[in-house]
N, CA, C and O of each residue as an XYZ file, in Angstrom:
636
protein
N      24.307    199.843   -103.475
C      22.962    199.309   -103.333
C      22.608    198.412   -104.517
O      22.137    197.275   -104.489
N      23.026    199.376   -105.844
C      22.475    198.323   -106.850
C      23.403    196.389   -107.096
O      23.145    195.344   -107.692
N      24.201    196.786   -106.443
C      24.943    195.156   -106.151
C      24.850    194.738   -105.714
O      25.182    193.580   -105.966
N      24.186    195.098   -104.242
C      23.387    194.431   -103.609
C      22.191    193.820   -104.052
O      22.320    192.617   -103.823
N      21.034    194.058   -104.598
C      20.275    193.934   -105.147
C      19.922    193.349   -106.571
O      18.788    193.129   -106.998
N      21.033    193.158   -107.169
C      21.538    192.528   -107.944
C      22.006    190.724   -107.691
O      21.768    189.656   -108.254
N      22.966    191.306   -106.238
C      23.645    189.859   -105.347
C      21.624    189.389   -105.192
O      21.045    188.705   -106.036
N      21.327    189.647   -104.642
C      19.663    189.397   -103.779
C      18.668    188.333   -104.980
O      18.121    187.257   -104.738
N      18.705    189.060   -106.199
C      17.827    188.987   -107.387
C      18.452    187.441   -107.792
O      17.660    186.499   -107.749
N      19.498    187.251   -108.081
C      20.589    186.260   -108.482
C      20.324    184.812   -107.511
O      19.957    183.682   -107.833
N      20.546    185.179   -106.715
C      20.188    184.341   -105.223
C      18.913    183.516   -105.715
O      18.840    182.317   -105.986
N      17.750    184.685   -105.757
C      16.368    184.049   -106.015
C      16.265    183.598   -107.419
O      16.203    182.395   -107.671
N      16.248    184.282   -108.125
C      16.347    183.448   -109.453
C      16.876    181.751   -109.385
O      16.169    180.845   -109.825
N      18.235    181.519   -108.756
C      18.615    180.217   -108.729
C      17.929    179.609   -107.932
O      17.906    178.397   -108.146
N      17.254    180.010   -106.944
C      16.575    179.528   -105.814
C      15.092    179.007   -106.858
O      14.738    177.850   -107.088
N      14.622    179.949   -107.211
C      13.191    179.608   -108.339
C      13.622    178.380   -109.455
O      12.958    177.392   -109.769
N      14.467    178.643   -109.756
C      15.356    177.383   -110.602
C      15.642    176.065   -110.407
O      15.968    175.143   -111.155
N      15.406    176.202   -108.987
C      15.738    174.521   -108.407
C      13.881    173.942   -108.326
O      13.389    172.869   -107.976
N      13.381    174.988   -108.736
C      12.043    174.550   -108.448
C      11.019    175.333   -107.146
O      10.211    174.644   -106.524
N      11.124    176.248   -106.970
C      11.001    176.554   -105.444
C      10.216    177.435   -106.347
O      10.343    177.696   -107.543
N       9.130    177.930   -105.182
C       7.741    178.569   -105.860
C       8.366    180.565   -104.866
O       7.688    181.586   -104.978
N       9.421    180.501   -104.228
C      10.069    181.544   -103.212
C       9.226    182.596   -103.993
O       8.379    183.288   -103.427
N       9.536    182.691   -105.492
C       9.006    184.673   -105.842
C       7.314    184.620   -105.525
O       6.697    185.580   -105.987
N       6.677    183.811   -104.942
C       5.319    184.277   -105.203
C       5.067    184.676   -103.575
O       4.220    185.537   -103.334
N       6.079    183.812   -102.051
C       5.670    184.375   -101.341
C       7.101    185.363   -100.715
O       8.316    185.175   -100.663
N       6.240    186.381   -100.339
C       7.212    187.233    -99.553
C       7.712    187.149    -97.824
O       8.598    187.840    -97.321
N       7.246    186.572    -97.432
C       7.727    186.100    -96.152
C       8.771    184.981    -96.340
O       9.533    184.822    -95.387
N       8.982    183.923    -97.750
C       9.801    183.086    -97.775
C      10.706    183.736    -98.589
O      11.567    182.991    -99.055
N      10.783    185.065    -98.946
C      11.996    185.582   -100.161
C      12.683    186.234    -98.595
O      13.880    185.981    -98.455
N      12.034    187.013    -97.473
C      12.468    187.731    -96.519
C      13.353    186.456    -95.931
O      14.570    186.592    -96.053
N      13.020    185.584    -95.486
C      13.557    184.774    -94.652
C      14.739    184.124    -95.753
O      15.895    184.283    -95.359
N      14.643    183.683    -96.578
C      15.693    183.232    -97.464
C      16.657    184.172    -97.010
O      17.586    183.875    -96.258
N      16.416    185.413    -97.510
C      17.270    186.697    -97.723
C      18.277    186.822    -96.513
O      19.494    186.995    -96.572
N      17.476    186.694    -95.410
C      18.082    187.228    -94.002
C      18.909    185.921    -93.968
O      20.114    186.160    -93.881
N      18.557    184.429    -94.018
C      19.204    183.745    -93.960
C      21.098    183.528    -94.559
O      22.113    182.908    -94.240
N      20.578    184.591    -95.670
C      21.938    184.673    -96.448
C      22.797    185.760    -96.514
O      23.539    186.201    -97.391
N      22.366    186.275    -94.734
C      22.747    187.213    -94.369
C      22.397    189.159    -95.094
O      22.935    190.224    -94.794
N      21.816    188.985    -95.614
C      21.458    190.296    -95.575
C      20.188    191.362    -95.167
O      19.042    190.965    -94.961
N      20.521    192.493    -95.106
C      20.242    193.547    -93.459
C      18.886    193.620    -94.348
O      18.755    193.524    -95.568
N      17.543    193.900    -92.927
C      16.602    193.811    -93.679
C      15.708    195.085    -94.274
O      14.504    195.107    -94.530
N      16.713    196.149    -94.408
C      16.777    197.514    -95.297
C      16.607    196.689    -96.653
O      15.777    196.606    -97.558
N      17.743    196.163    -96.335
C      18.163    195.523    -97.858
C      17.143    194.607    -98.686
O      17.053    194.274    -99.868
N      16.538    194.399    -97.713
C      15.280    193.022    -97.719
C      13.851    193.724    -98.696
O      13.212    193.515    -99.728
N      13.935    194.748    -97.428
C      12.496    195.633    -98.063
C      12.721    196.203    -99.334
O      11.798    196.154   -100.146
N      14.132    196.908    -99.745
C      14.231    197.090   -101.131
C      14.241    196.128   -102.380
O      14.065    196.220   -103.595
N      14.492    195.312   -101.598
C      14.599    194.382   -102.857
C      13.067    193.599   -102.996
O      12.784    193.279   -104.150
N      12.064    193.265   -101.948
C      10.437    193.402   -101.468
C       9.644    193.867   -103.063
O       9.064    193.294   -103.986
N      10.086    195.386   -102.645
C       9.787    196.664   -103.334
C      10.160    196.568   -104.695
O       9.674    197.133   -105.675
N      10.998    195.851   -104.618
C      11.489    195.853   -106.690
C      10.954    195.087   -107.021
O      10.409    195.283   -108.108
N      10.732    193.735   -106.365
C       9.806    192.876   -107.138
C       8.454    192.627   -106.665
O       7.911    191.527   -106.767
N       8.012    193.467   -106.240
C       6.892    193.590   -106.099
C       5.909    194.560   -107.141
O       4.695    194.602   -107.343
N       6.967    195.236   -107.634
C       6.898    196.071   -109.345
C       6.699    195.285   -110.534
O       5.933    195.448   -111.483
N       7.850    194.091   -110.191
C       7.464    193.007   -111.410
C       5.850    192.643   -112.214
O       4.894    193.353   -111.900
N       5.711    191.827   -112.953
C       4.532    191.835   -113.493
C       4.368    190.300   -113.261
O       5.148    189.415   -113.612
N       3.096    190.168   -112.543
C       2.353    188.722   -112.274
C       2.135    188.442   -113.525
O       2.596    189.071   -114.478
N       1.130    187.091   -113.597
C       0.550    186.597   -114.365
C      -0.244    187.792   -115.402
O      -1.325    188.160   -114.941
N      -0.014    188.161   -116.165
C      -0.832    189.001   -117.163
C      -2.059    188.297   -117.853
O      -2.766    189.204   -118.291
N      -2.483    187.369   -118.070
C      -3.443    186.013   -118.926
C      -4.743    186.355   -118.598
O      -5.104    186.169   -117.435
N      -5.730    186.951   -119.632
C      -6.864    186.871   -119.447
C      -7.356    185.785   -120.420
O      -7.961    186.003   -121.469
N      -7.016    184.603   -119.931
C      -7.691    183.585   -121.163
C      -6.639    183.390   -122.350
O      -6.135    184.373   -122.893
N      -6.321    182.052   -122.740
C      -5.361    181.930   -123.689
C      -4.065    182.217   -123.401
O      -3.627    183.048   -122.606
N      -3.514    181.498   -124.079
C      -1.749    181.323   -124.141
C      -1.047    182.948   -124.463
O      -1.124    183.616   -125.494
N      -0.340    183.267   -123.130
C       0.418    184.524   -123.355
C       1.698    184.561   -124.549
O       2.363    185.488   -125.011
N       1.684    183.163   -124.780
C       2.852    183.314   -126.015
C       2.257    183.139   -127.441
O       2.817    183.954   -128.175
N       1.526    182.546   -127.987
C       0.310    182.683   -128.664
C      -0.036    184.411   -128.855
O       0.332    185.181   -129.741
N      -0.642    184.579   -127.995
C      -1.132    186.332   -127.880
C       0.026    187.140   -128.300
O      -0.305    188.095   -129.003
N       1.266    187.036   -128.077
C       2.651    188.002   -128.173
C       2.866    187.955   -129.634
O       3.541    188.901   -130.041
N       2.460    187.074   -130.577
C       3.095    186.575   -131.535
C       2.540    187.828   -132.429
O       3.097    188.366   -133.386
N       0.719    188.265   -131.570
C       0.208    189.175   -132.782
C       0.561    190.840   -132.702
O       0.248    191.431   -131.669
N       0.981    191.316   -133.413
C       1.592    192.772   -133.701
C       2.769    192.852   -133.061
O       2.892    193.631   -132.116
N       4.037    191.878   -133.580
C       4.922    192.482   -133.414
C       5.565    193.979   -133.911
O       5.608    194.416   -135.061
N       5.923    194.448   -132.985
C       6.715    195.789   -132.744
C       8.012    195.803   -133.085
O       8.619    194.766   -132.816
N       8.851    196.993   -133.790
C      10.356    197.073   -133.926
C      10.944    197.994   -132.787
O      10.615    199.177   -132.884
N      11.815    197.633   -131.647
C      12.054    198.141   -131.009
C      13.679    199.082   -131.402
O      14.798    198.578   -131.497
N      13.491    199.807   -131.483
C      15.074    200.535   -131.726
C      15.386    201.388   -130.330
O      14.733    202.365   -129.964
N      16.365    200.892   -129.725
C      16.781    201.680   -128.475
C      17.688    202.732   -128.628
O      18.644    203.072   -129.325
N      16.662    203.293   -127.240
C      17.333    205.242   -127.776
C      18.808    205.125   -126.988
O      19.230    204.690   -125.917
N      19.206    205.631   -127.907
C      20.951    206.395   -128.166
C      21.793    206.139   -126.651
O      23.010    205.956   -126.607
N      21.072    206.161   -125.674
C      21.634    206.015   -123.897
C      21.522    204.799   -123.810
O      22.493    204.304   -123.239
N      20.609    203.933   -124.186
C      19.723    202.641   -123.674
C      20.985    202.088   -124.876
O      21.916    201.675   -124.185
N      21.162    202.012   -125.611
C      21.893    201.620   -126.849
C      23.636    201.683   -126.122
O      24.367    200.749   -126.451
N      23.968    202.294   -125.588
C      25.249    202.497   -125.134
C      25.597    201.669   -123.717
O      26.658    201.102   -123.455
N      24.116    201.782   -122.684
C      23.793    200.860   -121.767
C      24.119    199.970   -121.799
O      25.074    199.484   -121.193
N      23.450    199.526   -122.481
C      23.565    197.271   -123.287
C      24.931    197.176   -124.038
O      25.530    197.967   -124.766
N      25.210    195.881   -123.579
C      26.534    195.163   -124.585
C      26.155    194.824   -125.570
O      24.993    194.421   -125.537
N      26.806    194.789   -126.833
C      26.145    194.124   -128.078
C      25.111    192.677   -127.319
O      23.881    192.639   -127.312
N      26.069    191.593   -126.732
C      25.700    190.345   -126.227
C      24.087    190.363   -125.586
O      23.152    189.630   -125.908
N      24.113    191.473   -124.560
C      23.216    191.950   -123.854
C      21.414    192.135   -125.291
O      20.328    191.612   -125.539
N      22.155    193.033   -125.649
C      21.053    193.123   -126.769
C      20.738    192.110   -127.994
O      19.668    191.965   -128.585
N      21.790    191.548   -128.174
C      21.208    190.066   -128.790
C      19.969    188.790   -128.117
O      19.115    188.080   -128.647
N      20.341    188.952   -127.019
C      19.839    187.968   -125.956
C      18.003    188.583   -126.126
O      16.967    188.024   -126.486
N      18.303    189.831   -125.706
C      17.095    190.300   -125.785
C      16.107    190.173   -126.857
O      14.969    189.703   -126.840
N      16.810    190.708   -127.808
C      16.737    190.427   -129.403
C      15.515    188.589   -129.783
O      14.364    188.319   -130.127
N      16.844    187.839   -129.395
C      16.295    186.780   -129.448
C      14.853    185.994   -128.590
O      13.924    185.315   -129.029
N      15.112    186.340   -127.574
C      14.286    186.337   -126.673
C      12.449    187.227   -127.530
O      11.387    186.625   -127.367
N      12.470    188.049   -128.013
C      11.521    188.689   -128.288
C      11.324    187.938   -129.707
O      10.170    187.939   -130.134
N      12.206    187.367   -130.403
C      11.803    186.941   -131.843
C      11.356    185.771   -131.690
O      10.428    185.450   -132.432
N      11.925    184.640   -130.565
C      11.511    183.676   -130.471
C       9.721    183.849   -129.443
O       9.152    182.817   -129.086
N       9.336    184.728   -129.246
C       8.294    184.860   -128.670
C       8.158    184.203   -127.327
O       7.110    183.584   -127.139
N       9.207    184.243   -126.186
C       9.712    183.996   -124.777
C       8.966    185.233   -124.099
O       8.258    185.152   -123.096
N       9.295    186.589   -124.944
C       8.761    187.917   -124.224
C       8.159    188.651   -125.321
O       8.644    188.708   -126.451
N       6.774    189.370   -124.841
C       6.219    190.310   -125.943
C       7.094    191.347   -125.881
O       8.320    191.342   -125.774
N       6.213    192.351   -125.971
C       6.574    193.995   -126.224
C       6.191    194.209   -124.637
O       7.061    194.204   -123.767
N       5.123    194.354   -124.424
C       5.241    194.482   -122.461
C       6.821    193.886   -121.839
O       7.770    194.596   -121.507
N       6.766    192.761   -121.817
C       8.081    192.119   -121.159
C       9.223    192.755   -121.942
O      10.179    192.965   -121.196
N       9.356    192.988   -122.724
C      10.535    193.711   -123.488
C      10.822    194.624   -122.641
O      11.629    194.677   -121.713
N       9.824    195.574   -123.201
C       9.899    197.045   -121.968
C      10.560    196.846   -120.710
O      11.526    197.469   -120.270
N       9.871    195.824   -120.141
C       9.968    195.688   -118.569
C      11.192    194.883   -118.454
O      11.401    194.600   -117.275
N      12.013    194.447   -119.204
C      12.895    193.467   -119.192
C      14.320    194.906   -119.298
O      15.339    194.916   -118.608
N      13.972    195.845   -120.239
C      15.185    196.478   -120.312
C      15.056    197.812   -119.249
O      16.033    198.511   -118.981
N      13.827    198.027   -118.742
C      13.917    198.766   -117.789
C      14.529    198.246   -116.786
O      15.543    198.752   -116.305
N      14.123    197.448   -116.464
C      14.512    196.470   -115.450
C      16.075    196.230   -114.923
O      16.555    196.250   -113.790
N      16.514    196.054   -115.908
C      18.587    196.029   -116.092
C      18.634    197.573   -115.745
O      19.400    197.935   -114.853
N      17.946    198.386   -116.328
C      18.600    199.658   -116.293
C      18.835    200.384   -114.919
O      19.701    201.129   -114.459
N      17.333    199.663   -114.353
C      16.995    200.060   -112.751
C      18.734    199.385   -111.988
O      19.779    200.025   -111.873
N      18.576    198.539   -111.758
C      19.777    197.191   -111.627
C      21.657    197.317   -111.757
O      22.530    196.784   -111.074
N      21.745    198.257   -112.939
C      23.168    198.165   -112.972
C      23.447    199.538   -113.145
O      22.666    200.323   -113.683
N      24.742    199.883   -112.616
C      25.388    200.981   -112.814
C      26.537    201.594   -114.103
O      26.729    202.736   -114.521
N      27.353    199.837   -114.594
C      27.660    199.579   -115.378
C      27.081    199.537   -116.862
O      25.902    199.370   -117.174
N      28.081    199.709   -117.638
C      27.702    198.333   -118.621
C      27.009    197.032   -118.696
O      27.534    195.965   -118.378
N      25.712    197.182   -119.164
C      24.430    196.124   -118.560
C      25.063    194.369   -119.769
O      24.964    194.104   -120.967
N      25.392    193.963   -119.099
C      25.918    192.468   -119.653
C      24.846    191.691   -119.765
O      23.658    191.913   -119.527
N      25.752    190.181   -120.395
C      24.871    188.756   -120.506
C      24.431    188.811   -119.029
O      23.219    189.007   -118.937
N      25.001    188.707   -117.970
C      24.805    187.978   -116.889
C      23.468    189.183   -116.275
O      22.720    188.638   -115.463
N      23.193    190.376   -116.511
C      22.463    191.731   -115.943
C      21.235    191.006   -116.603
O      20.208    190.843   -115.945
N      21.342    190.550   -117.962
C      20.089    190.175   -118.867
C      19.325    189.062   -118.866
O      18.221    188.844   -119.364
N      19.995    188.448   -118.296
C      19.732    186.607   -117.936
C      19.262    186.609   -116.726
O      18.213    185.989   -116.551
N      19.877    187.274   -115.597
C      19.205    187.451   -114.542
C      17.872    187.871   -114.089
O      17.206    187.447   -113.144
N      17.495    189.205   -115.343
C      16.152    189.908   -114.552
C      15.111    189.024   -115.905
O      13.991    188.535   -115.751
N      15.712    189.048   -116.815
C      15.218    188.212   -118.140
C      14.398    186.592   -117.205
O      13.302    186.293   -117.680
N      14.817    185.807   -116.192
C      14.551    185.262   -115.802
C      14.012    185.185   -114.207
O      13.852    184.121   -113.608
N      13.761    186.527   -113.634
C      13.134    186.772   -112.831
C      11.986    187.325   -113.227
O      10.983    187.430   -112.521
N      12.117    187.754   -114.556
C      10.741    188.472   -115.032
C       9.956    187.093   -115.575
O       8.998    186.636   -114.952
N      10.383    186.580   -116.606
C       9.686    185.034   -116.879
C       8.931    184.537   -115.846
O       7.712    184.563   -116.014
N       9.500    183.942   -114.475
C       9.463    183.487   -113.341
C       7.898    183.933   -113.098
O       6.811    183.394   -113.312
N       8.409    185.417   -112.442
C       7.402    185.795   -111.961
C       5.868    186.356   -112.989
O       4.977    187.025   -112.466
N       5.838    186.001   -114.208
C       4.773    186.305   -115.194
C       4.255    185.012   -115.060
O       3.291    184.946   -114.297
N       4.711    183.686   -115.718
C       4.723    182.745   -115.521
C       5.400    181.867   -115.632
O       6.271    181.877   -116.502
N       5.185    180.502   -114.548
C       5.604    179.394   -114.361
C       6.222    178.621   -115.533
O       7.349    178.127   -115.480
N       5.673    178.573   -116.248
C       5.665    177.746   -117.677
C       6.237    178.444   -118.608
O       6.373    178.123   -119.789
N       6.625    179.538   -118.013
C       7.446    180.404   -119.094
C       8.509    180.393   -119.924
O       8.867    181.093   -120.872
N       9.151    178.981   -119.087
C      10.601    178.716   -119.429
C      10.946    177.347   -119.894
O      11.538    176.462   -119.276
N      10.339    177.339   -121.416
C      10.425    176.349   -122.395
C      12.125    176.257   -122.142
O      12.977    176.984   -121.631
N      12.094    175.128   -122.708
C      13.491    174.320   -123.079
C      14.087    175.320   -123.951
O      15.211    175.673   -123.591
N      13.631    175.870   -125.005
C      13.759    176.620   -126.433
C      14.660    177.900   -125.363
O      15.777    178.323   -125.661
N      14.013    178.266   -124.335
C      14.169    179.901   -123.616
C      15.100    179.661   -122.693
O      15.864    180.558   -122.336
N      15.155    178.477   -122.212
C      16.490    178.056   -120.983
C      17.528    177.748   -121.598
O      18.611    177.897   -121.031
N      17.454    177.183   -123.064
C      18.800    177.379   -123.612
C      19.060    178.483   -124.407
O      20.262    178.649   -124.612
N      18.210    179.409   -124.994
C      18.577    180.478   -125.051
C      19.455    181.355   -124.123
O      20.421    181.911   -124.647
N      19.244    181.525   -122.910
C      19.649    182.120   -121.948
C      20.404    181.559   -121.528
O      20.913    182.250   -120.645
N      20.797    180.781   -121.583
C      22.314    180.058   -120.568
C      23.486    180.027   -122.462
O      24.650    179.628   -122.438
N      22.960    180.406   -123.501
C      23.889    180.590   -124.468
C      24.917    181.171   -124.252
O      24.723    182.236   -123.665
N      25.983    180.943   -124.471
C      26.861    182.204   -124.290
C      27.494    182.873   -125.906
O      28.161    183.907   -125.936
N      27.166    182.132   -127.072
C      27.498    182.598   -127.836
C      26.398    183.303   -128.548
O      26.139    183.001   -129.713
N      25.615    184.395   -127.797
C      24.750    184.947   -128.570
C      25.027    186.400   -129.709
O      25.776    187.346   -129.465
N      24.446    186.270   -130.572
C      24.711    186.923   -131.302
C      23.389    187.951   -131.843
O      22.285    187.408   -131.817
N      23.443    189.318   -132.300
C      22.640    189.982   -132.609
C      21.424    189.566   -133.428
O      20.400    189.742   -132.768
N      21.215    189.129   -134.506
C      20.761    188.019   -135.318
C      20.155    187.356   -134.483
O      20.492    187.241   -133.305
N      19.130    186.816   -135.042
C      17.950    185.389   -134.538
C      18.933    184.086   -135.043
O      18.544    182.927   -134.900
């Protein structure tokens, strides 16, 4: 299931990437979906996961602006730490220093993989929901600075 859903997430993400507004309606993520052949069990679960995601959060003012104040040190517990690839947790890392994701999106960014993979949570587990979560918070989320972050492949723990 979770590779499925994984395959599903991947799909839309590139689909949102070409420009396509797909994560905001759900009758055009269903029909995409079925189009690309998959059963629509499969449809509603995957509905259901991102329908968990987090909209627009913005009461007034720039959500990246706002993130910048009280940063948090996140140290991941001992399971969550074994979860993630070094790579995996750099990305993240960076992503939160460069102020792409607060402490909310953090959270929701590594829950998120955890929900997602069965494995060893990789670059590609982190980039994926890392940019379905952006997506669906907001539009504008994905400075130049954050799209090449994420398509890096030489990331490293360190900012």
């Amino acid at each position: 299931m979770r590779d499925k859903l994984f395959a599903m997430m991947r799909l839309l993400v590139d689909k949102a990437m070409e420009g396509s507004s797909i994560l905001q309606d759900e009758r055009e993520i269903s029909n995409f979906l079925a189009s690309r052949g998959f059963q629509q069990e499969d449809i509603y679960d995957a509905l259901s996961w991102l329908q968990q995601l987090p909209m627009d959060r913005r009461e007034g003012g720039d959500a990246f602006a706002q993130s910048r104040k009280g940063r948090a040190v996140r140290v991941l517990h001992p399971e969550e730490h074994l979860a993630f690839s070094p790579a995996a947790q750099g990305i993240i890392h960076r992503l939160y220093n460069a102020g792409a994701i607060d402490d909310w999106l953090r959270e929701e960014l590594i829950q998120r993989c955890i929900d997602l993979s069965e494995e060893e949570i990789g670059l590609s587990e982190v980039r994926t929901v890392a940019l379905l979560v952006l997506l669906r918070e907001r539009r504008d989320a994905l400075r130049p600075g954050v799209l090449q972050m994420l398509q890096d492949d030489n990331v490293r723990l360190s900012n």
